[in-house]
N, C-alpha and C positions, 0 to 999 in steps of 0.2 A: 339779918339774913341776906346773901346773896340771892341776885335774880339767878333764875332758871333759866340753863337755855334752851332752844326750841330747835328740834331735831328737824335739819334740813332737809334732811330727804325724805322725811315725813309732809314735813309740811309741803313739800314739792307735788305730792302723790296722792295728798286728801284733802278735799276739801269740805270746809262746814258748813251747813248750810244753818239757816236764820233761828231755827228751832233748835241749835246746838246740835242736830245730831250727825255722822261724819260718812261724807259717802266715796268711793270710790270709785276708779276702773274699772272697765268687765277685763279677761285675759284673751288674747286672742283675735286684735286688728291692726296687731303688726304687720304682717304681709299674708300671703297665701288666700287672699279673699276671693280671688277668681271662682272656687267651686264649692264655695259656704254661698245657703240662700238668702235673699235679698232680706225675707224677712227674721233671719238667724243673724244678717250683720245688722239691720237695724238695732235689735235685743245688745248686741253688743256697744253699737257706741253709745248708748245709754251711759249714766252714771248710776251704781246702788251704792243702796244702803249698807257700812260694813255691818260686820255680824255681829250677835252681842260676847260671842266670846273673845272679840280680838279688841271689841272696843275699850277694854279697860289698859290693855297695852299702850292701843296705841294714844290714849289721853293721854297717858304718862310720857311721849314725846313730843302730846302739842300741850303743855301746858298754861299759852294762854289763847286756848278755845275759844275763849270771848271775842277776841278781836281779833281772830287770823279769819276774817270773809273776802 
């Protein structure tokens, strides 16, 4: 069996955390922050959790989850 490879722009954009589960960017601190409030861009640069419907996708481009931390 050939190795799999691991979809770089995925793995550029999520990362796993130690309990395997894969979390994200919020949208929205690229620019224009001046008149979003203080505690609306806090909630943003946060990291969440993806959703469970996208996380079956996006396993299928890190396929080795295990060791991309």
């Amino acid at each position: 069996m050939p190795k799999l490879k691991t979809h770089r722009a995925a793995a550029k954009r999520y990362k796993v955390t130690a309990t395997g589960k894969i979390e994200r960017r919020h949208a929205g601190i690229g620019h224009l922050l001046q008149h979003k409030s203080e505690s609306r861009k806090r909630k943003i640069f946060s990291n969440i959790e993806i959703s469970e419907t996208h996380e079956k996708l996006i396993s299928k481009e890190l396929p080795y989850k295990k060791y991309s931390r």
